[in-house]
C-alpha positions in Angstrom: 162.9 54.4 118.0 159.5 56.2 116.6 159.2 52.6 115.2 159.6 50.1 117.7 157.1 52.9 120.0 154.4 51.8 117.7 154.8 48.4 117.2 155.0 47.9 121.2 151.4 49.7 121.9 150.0 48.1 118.5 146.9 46.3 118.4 148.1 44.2 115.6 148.0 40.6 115.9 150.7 38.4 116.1 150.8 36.3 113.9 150.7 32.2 115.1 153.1 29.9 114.6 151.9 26.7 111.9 153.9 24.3 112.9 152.5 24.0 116.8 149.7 21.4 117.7 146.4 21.8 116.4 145.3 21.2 120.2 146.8 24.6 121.3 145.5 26.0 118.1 142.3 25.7 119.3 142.9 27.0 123.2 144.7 29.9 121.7 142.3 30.9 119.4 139.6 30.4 122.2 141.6 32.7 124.0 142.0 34.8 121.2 137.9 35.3 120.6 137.3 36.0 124.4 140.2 38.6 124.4 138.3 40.5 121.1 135.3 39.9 122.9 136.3 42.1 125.7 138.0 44.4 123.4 134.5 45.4 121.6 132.5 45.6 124.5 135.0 47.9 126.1 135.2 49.9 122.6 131.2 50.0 122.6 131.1 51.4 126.7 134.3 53.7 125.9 134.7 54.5 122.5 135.1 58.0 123.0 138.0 57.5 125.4 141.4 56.4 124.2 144.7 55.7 126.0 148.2 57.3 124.9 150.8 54.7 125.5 152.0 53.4 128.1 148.1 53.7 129.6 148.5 55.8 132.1 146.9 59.1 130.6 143.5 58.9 128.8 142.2 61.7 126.3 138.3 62.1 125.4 138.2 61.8 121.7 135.6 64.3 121.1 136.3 66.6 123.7 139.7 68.8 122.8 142.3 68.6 125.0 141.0 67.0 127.5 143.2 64.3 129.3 142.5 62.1 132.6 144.6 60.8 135.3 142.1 58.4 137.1 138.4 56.6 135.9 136.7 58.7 138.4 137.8 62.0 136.5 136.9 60.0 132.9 133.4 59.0 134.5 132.9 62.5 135.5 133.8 64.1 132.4 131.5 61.2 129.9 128.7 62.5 132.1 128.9 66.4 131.7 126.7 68.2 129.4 129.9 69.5 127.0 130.8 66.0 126.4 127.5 65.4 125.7 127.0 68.5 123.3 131.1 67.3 121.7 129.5 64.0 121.4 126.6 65.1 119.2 128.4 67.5 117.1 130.7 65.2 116.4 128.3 62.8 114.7 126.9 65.2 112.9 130.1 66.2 111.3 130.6 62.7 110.6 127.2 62.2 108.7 128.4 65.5 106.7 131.7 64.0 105.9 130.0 60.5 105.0 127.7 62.3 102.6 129.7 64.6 100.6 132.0 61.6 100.4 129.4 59.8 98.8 128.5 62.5 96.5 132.3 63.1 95.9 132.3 59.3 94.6 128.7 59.7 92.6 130.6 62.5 90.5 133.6 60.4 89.9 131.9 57.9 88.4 129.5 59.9 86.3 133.1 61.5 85.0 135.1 58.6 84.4 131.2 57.3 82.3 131.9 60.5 80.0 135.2 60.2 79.4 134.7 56.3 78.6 132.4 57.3 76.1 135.1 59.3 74.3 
């Protein structure tokens, strides 16, 4: 059940079938491109907000346990200072995680160079 859940509220694309004309190739995949274009400009304005499925409850990303009903109460809560402050924090975590991930990976190597050596 678990399983069909996910595939239903996936983003994954489906895949095309080859043996249609090129003709509709082209109008789907035009379609296609204008459908990811609004997908990234909606990511870039609302990253931090996600949907569970079935879209009709939002949750801020950043913000713990924080869930919406309406837009008005998401555009209310992206404008508040501890969004804000989450927002922030949670960047900086990520440029922690990013560089001891890197550092993690410079070791690695320089181990798997000495034990090459042997």
């Amino acid at each position: 059940m678990y399983k069909r859940a996910y595939l239903y509220c996936s983003n994954a694309p489906i895949p095309i079938n080859l043996e249609e004309d090129p003709e509709t190739n082209k109008e789907e995949s035009s379609i296609n491109e204008q459908k990811n274009d609004v997908e990234n400009e909606n990511k870039n304005i609302d990253e931090s907000i996600k949907n569970y499925p079935g879209n009709k409850v939002s949750y801020c990303v950043h913000c713990k346990g924080k869930t919406f009903l309406n837009q008005e109460s998401v555009d209310k809560h992206l404008a508040s200072k501890n969004h804000l402050k989450n927002v922030k924090k949670t960047k900086k975590n990520d440029e922690k995680m990013e560089e001891v991930r890197r550092q993690f990976i410079k070791r690695m190597a320089e181990v798997d160079k000495r034990l090459s050596q042997y």
